[in-house]
C-alpha positions in Angstrom: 47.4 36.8 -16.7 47.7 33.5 -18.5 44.9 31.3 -19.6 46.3 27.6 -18.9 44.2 25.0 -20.8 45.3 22.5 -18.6 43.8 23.9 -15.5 40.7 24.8 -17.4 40.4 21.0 -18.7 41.1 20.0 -15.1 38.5 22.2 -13.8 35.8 21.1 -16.3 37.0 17.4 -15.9 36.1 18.0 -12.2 32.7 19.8 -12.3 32.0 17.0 -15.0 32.4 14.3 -11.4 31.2 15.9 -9.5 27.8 16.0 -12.0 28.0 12.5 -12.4 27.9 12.1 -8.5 24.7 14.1 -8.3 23.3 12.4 -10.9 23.6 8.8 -9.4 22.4 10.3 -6.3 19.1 11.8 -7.8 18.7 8.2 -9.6 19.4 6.1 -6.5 16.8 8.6 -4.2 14.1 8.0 -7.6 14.3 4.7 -7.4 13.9 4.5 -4.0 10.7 6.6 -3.9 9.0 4.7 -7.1 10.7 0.9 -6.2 11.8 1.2 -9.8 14.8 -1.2 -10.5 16.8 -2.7 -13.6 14.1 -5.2 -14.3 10.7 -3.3 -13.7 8.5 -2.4 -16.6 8.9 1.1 -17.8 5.3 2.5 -19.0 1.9 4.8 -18.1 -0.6 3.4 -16.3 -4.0 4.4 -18.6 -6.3 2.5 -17.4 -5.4 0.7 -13.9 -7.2 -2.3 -12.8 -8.2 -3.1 -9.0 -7.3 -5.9 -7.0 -9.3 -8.6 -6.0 -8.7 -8.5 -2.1 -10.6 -12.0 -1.6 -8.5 -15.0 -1.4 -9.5 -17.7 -3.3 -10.8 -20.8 -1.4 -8.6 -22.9 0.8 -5.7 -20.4 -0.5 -4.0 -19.7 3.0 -2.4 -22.6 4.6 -1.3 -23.4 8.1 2.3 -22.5 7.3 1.2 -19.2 6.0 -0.7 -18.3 9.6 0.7 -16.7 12.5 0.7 -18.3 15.4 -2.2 -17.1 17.7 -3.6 -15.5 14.6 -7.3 -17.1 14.9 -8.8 -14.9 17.7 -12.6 -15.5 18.8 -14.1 -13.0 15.9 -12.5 -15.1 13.3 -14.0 -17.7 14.4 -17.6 -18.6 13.0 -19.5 -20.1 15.4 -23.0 -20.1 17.7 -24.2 -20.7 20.8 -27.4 -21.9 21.9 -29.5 -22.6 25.0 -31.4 -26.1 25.7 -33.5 -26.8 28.4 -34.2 -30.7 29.1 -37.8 -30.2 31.3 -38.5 -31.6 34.5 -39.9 -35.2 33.1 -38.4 -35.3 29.9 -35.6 -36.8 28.2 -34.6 -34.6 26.0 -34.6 -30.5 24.7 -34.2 -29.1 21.3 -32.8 -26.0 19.6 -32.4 -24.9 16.4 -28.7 -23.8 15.1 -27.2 -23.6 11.5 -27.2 -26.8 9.1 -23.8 -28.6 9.0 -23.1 -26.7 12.6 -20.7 -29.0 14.2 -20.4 -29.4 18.1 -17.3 -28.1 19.6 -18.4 -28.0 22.9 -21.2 -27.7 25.7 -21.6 -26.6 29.4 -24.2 -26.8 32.2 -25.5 -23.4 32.8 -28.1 -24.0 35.3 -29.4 -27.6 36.8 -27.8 -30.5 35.7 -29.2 -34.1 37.9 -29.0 -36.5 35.0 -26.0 -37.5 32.8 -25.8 -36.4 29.3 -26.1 -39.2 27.3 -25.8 -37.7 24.0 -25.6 -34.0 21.6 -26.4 -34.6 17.9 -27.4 -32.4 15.0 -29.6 -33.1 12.2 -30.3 -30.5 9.9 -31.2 -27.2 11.6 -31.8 -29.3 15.5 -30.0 -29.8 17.7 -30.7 -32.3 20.8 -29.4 -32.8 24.1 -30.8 -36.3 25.3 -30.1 -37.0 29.3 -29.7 -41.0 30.3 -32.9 -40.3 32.3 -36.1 -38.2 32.3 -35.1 -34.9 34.7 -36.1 -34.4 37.9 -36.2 -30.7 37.1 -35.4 -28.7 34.4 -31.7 -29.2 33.2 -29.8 -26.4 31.2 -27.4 -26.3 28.9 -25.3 -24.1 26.8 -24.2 -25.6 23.2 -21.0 -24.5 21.0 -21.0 -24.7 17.5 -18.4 -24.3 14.6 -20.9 -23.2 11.6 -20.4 -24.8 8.5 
C-alpha cells in the first residue's frame, strides 16, 4: 500500500473547509442569540445599571401614538353630580383644581336651560337661565389637570 501525499493534503485541505464552515455557522447562530455584531462593544457587564422606564415630560408625540391608542383608562378624568334645587339657580360640586369641562349630561330633571358650567378653583357650578321648578340634575365631565 502506497501512502500518496497528495491525497492526504487533499484530504486535510478538505476537513480544514469543512471546519471553517462549522465555524461561521457557530458564529452566525452566537450572534444571533447575543445580537452581537461588527460594531457592538465587546466587554463584562460588572455592575449594570437599570433603566429609567418613565418618559420624560411631553417626550411622546402625536406621531409616535397609535392610532386608537388613548382608551378610557388613559384617560385622567372625573365625573361629578350637581343638583340645581327646586327654586334655585344654581348647584355646586367640588372637582380637581385646573379640571377642565369636557362635557355634561342631564341625568334626571332638566325644565330650565343651562345657561352656563364654570370652574374656579376646586367648584364647579352649573347655573340654569331660571330658578328650577324642581330639582334639575346633571352629570359633569372633567379632563384633570
Amino acid at each position: 500500500m502506497q501512502h500518496n501525499v497528495t491525497e492526504d493534503i487533499t484530504l486535510l485541505q478538505n476537513q480544514a473547509r469543512i471546519f471553517k464552515q462549522e465555524l461561521e455557522d457557530i458564529r452566525y447562530l452566537l450572534n444571533k442569540k447575543t445580537g452581537g455584531g461588527p460594531t457592538d462593544i465587546k466587554g463584562r457587564i460588572v455592575a449594570p445599571s437599570t433603566v429609567n422606564s418613565v418618559l420624560a415630560a411631553n417626550a411622546v408625540t402625536n406621531a409616535s401614538m397609535a392610532d386608537d391608542a388613548i382608551k378610557q383608562a388613559e384617560l385622567d378624568y372625573e365625573q361629578v353630580s350637581v343638583t340645581v334645587s327646586a327654586g334655585g339657580a344654581t348647584g355646586t360640586a367640588t372637582v380637581t383644581s385646573g379640571s377642565i369641562i369636557i362635557g355634561w349630561r342631564a341625568t334626571g330633571n332638566q325644565d330650565q336651560f343651562v345657561d352656563n358650567i364654570a370652574v374656579s378653583g376646586t367648584t364647579l357650578t352649573v347655573t340654569l337661565a331660571a330658578n328650577a321648578t324642581a330639582d334639575n340634575t346633571f352629570q359633569v365631565t372633567l379632563l384633570k389637570s
